[in-house]
Each structure stands twice: as C-alpha cells, then as structure tokens.
N, C-alpha and C positions, 0 to 999 in steps of 0.2 A: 550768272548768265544774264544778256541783256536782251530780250526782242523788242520788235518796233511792230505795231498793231498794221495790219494792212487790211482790216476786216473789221468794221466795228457797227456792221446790219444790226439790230435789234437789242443792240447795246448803247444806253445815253452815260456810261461810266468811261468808255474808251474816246480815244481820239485819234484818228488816224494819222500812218507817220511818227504816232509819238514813239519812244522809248519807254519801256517799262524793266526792273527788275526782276526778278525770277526768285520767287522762295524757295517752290517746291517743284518738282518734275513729275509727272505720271507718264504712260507709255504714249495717253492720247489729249495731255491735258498738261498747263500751267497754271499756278497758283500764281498770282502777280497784288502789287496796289495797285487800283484803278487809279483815276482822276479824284476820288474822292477820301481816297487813303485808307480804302476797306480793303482786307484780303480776297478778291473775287480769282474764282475759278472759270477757265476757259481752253476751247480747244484750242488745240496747237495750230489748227488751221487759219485762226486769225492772224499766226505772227509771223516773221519771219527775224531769224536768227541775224543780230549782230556782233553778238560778243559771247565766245563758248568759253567757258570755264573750264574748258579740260587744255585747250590749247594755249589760256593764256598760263597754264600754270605750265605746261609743258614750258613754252619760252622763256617765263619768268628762272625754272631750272636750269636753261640754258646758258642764259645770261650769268645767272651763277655763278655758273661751272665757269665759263670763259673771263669772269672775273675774278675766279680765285686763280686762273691759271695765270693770268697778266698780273696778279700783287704775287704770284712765287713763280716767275722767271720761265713760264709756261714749258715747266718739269715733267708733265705728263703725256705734252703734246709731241708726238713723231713728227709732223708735216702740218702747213694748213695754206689752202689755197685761196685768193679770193681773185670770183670774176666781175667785173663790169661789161655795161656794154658802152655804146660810142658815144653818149652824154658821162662817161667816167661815173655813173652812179652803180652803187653796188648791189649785184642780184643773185650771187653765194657766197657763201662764205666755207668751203670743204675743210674740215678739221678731222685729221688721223693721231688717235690717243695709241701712247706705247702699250702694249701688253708686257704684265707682268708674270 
C-alpha cells in the first residue's frame, strides 16, 4: 500500500505530499519509512490512501484472466461488451463467462 502524508504537525521525519510505503497496517496505525529510512509508526490520520493493495491485486487478477482468455480464443467467455463515451475512450468493459 502506498499513502502520501497530509499531516506532518510535530513530526521533522515526514514531508508533506510525499509518498510513503506501507509495511505494516494496525486498525488506527501505519508502520512506514520516514524521510530518514527508520521504520516510524503513525496514525492513519496523517495519510491519505493512494495505492490499496487489495485492489491492485484484484486488477492485477483481472487482467489475468482476460489475458489467458485472448491467448485461448476467449473459450470461456459468453458475451462481453464494451462502452465508451463521445471522446471514443473507454469506461466498461461488461464481460459474461459461460457456466459450466
């Protein structure tokens, strides 16, 4: 997981704006490297989320799937629709797998 500090009151190790990695998670707390390359503890209140690790690995899975189904002749897939809107860029992509 990645957050970026928006909170760095009474802390000279953070830097506001920056990006930090995430080691560890608590309910009210992340473990990160500071500016100094120590493992420092802090609330969550100072971050705000960039990059969640459960979503990228959901997409990561996606992509996957939709790559194994385009190198075998997308055998599993029923239907799949995709919409744009009026600049022709794309904003779904509706995919129906066959049941077995």
């Amino acid at each position: 997981m990645i957050v970026k500090c928006i909170d760095n009151n009474n802390c000279s190790t953070l830097t506001l704006d920056k990006e930090y990695p995430v080691i560890a998670e608590a309910p009210e707390y992340y473990v990160i490297f500071d500016d100094k390359n120590q493992e420092t503890t802090c609330k969550k209140t100072r971050f705000t989320i960039i990059e969640d690790d459960y979503f990228t690995q959901k997409a990561k899975a996606t992509i996957t799937e939709l790559n194994y189904q385009l190198e075998n002749e997308f055998k599993d897939i029923k239907q799949f629709t995709i919409r744009k809107n009026s600049k022709g860029e794309i904003k779904e992509i509706s995919v129906k797998f066959k049941y077995y």
